[in-house]
N, C-alpha and C positions, 0 to 999 in steps of 0.2 A: 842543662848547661849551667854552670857555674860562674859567677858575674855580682857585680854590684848591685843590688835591688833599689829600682827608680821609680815611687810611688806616690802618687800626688794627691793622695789620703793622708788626712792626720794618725798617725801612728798612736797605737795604744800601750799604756803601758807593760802589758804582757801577754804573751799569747795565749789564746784560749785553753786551755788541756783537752783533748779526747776526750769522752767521759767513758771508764770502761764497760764493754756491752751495749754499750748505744748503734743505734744504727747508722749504716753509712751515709755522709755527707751526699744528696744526686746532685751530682753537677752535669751541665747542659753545654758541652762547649761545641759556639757555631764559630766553625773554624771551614774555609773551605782545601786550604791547604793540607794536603794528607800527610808532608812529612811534619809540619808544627803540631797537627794535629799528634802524631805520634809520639812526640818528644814530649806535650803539657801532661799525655798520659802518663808515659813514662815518670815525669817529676811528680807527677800526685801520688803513685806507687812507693817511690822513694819517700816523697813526706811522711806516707802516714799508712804504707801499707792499702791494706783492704778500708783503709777507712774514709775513701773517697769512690763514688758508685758513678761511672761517668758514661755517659749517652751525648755521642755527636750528632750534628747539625752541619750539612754543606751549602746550606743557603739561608737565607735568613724568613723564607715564607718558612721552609722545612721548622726552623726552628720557634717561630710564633707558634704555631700548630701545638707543638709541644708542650711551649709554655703556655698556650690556652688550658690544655691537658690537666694542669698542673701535676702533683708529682716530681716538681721540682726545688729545690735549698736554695741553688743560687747557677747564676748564668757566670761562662767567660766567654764574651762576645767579640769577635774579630771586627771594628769598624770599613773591612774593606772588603765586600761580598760580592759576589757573583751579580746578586741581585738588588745591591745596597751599598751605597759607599757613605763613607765621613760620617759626621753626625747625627744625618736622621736613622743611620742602622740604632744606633743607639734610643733614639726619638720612638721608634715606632716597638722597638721591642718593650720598653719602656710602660710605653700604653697598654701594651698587650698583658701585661704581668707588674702592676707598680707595686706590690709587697715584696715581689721577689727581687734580691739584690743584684744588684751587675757590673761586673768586672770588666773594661773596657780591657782587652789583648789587644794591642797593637804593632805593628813590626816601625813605626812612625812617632821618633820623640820628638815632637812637635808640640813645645809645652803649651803653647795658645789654644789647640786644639785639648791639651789635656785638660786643662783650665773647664772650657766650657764643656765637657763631658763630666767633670765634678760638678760643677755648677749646674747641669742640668739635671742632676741626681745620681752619678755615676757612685757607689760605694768605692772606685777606686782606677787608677788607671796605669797597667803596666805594659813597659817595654817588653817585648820580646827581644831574648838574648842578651838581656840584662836583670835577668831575674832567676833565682836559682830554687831548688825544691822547697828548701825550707821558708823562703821569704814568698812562694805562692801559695803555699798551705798556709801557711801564716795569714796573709792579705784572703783568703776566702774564712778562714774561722771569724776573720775580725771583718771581717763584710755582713755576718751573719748576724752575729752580735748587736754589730749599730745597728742593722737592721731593725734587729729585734727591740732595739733601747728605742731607735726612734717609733717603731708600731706602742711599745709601751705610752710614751711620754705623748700621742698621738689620744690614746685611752683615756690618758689621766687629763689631757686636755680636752677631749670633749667632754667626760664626766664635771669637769671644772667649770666648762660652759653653761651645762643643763644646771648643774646647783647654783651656779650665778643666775640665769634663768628664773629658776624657781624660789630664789632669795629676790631678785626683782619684783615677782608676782607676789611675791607673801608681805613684803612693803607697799607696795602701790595697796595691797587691800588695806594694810596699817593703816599708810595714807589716808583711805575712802574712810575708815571707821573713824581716826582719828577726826577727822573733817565732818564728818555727823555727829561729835560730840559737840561740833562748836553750832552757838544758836543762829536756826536759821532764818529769823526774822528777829525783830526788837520789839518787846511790848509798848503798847501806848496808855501813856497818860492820861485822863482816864482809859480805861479799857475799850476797846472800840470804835473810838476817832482815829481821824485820819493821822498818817506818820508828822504828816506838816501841823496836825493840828496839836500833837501831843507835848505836854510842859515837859518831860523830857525827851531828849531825844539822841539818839546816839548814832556812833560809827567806829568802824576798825578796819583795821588792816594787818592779815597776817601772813607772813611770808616765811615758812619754815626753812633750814638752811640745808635739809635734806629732805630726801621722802617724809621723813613722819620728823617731828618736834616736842621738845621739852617746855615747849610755851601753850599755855591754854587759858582761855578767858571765858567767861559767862558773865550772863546780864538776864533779871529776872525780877518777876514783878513782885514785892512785897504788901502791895496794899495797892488800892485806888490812884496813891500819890507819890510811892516810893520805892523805887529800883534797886535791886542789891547788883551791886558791881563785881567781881573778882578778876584779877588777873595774876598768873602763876609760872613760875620760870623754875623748871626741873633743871638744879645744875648737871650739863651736857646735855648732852643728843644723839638720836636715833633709838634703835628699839626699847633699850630699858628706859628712858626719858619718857617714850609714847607711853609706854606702860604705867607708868606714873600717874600720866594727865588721864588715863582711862579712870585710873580707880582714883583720882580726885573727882571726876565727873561723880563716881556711883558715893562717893562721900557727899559732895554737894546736896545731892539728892536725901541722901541720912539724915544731913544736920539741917534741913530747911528749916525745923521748927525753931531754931535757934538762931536762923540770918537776920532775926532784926536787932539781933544784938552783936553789934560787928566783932568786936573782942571773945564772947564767946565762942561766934563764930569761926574763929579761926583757932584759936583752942582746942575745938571738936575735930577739925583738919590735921591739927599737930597729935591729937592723940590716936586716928586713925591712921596715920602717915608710920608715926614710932615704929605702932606695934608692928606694922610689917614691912620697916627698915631695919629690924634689930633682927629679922631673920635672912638678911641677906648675907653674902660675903662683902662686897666692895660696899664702900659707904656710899649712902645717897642723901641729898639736899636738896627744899624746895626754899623757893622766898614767896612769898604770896601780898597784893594788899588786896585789902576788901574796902570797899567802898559802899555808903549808904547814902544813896543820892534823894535829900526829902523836898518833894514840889511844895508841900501843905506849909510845911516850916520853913521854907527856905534857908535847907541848911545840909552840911555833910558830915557823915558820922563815919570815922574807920579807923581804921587797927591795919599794922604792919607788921608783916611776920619778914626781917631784913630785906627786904626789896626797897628800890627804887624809888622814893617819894614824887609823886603824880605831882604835871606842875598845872596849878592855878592860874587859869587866864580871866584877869577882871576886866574882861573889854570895857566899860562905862569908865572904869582910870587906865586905859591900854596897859596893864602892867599883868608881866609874867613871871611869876614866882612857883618854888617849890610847896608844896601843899605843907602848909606849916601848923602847929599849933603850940600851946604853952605847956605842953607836955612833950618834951621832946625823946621820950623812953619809946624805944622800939622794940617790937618783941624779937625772938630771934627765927630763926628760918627754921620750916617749919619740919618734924623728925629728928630734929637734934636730941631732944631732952622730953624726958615724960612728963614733967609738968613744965606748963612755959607761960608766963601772964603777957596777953595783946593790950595793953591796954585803949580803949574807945576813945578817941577824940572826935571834937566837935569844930568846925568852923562855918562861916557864912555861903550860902550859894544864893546868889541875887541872879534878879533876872539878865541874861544874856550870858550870864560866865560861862565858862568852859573847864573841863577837869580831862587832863590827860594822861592818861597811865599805859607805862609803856613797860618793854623790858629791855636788859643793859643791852641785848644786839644792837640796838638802835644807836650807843650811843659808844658801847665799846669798840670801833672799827679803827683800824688802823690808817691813816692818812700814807694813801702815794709817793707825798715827800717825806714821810715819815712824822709823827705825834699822835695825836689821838683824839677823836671827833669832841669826845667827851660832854660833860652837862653843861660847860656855861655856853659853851658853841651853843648846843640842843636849844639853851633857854635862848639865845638870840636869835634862831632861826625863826622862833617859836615867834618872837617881841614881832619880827620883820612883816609878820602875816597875822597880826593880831585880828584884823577883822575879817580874815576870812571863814566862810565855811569851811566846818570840819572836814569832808571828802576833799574840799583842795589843798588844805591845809597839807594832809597828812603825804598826799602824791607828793605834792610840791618839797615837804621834808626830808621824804626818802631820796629824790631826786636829789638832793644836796648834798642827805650823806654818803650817796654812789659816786657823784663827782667828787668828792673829798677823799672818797678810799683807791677811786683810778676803775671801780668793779660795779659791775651790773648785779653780783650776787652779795650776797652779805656772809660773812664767814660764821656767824652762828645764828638764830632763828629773831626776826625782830615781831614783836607785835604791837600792837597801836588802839588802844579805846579811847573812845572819847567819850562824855557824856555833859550835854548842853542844857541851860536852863532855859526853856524858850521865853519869847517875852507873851506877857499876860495881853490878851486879844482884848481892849476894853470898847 
């Protein structure tokens, strides 16, 4: 019958073609009406010839049966059966075959009802007696179709899921490596006493802003009396940042013999960094300071490869300052350049000071209301808690800059060492 086509599927933009030689379209139509039934046949003959293979159904158990069978393209389901009325005919055939697509026929334009027959998965929903041969053959090629785009797009989503999966699992071990590079106790001063009893003594806090971090720190014994510091900020984050602080770890290890000389030390960093920053594509950058923290001397020795200058707390004058000296020449970060001079500074460490070295997360965070936490905030927080211990010190700090940013997370990796002169037990 010839009529205006009324279909409450989004229409495509062209009809499928035949492909020739292909085999015929099965269509399944549960109709229990014999002359409708007679007439969808007839129009599928006229769309498309032999290229529609059609098997009826007069009840809707008759026709699950079938589509349990499979062997079936696609269903034209009458929502008004012998055995089945309205919506759940749709509901249960549905279950019985959900790859196979379904054409709700209906003699009922009752668009509330069509509505929720799309919405319950229907590829489509046509009037009976307003739909003619070419726009039913049309509406079953393009039912097959989305079918088919949606089983595709279903594929590429679970595939998407498992390599998300398996990219989770390949970080979280990052993660676990990354986190056993960092040291899991702090030496003591001398070797062997207790943490409480050692003249130096240290703490940190590291809080990556993703699974794995471009921040890494060590601390390590150079004598009886004197601790090498480092801490190191791979500009950005995640994998290639982790990879960085790995192979600074197996460097640290290289140039041990050279950490009591803090300048070369980090020299021997920038020249193992170069050579295998000059074979990457995208540029990469560290900043590093080292630090040489001497109990015997009472005193600190270090070199800056552009990082953050550590701030100085002289608790006995409550005064918190940047780690200053009379050489204010910084080297620069560390890969940039095949030769690069750190030069070593010296200044005082008396008993009770504190030396803090952090990285910029800590202090570049954006404020709620808008500015920026920045370093003279940092050195006030710092002045506010001058005589605290280092562990509450550094909570109570973060806690400041999470209410200053409005966020519990920090938008890139912060880390935190401390390294304290104790006072001499006399």
């Amino acid at each position: 019958m010839n009529g205006a086509a009324q279909s409450s599927a989004p229409p495509l933009p062209a009809t499928p073609a035949p492909v020739p030689g292909s085999a015929p379209i099965r269509v399944l139509l549960v109709e229990d009406n014999p002359g409708d039934a007679r007439l969808i046949r007839a129009m599928l003959k006229a769309a498309d010839g032999d290229g529609f293979q059609v098997e009826r159904a007069d009840r809707l158990l008759t026709g699950l049966e079938q589509m349990a069978a499979g062997r079936i393209d696609v269903v034209l389901l009458d929502l008004s059966l012998p055995d089945s009325q309205g919506l759940d005919t749709f509901t249960r055939a549905s279950a019985t075959a959900p790859k196979v697509p379904i054409i709700v026929m209906s003699g009922s334009a009752d668009e509330t009802l069509a509505v929720h027959a799309v919405q319950a998965g229907a590829q489509d929903y046509l009037v009976k007696g307003h739909v003619d041969s070419h726009g039913l053959g049309r509406a079953i090629r393009y039912a097959i179709e989305r079918q088919r785009t949606a089983e595709q797009l279903a594929r590429y989503a679970e595939e998407l899921r498992q390599k998300n999966v398996q990219m989770e699992a390949d970080m979280n071990m990052a993660r676990e490596i990354q986190q056993a590079f960092l040291p899991e106790k702090y030496p003591t001063f001398p070797p062997g006493v207790a943490p409480a009893a050692s003249r130096l003594r240290f703490c940190h806090r590291y809080l990556p802003a993703t699974a794995v971090s471009g921040d890494f720190f060590d601390i390590f014994p150079l004598s009886d009396a004197e601790a090498g510091v480092l801490i190191c900020d791979v500009i950005g984050h995640g994998l290639r940042a982790a990879l960085v602080t790995a192979i600074m770890r197996g460097l640290v290890q290289e140039l041990m013999p050279t950490a009591p000389d803090a300048g070369r030390f980090l020299a021997g960093l920038n020249h193992g960094l170069r050579a295998i920053f000059q074979r990457m594509n995208e540029p990469l950058v560290a900043t590093a300071f080292y630090l040489i923290a001497d109990a015997g001397r009472d005193e600190l020795r270090f070199a800056s490869a552009g990082h953050p200058s550590p701030l100085r707390v002289r608790r006995a004058a409550g005064v918190v300052e940047p780690l200053r000296t009379q050489d204010p020449r910084h080297g620069p970060g560390l890969g940039l350049f095949d030769e690069a001079a750190y030069p070593t500074c010296r200044c005082a460490f008396a008993e009770k000071d504190l030396v803090i070295l952090f990285t910029d997360g800590l202090y570049e965070i954006e404020g709620a209301e808008g500015g920026e936490f920045g370093l003279d905030r940092l050195c006030a927080a710092v002045q506010r808690r001058v005589h605290l211990p280092p562990a509450q010190l550094f909570d109570e700090l973060l806690e400041e800059a999470q209410s200053f940013s409005g966020r519990k997370e920090f938008a890139d990796g912060v880390c935190l060492v401390a390294v304290e002169r104790s006072e001499t037990q006399r």
